[in-house]
N, C-alpha and C positions, 0 to 999 in steps of 0.2 A: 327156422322158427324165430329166431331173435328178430330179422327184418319184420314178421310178422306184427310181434310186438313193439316195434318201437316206429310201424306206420299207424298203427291202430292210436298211439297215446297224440299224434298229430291231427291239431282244431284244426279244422276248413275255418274260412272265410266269411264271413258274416254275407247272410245273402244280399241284404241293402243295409242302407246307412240307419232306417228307424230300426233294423232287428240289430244291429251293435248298436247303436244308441242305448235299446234295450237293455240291450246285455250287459253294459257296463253299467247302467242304474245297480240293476241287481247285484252285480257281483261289488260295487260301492259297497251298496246295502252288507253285504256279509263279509268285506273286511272290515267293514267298521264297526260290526258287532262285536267283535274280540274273541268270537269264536272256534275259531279255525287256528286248526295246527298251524304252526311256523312253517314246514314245506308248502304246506297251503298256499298260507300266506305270499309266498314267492312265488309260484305258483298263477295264483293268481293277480296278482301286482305286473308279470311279466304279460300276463292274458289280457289285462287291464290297457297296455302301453299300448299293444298289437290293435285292441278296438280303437285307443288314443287316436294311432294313425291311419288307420282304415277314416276313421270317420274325419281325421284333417282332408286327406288326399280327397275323399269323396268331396269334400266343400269346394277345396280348389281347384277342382276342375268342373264344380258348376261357377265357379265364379270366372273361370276361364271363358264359360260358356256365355256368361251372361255379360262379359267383357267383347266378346264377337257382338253379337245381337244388338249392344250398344254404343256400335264401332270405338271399341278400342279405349273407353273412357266410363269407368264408373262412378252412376249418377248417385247423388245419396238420396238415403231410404225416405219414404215419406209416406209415413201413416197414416196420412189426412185421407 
């Protein structure tokens, strides 16, 4: 029974970079309300890191990507 519960308290994955994007708005949002309990708190601060690098790792491997497509040399942005 204990395995039971302590796979249940384990978050999956964010399914793409906008739904952690998401997620981490929201969850800003309600630690910076000063609402939430102190395990919360920590709690979520560690949930907070996990989207942190979810959504790094996502960038740098489109940036990997857009580093091939541009052999090898990235061009800068141009909003024009």
């Amino acid at each position: 029974m204990p395995k039971a519960t302590a796979s249940s308290s384990v978050v999956k994955p964010p399914a793409s970079y906008e739904a952690a994007l998401e997620e981490l708005e929201q969850l800003v949002a309600r630690l910076e309300s000063g609402d939430m309990p102190l395990e919360q708190l920590l709690s979520g601060y560690q949930r907070g890191a996990e989207l942190l690098k979810f959504c790094r790792d996502k960038l740098e491997a489109i940036e990997g990507q857009v580093k091939v497509l541009d052999g090898g040399v990235m061009k800068p942005w141009d909003a024009s």
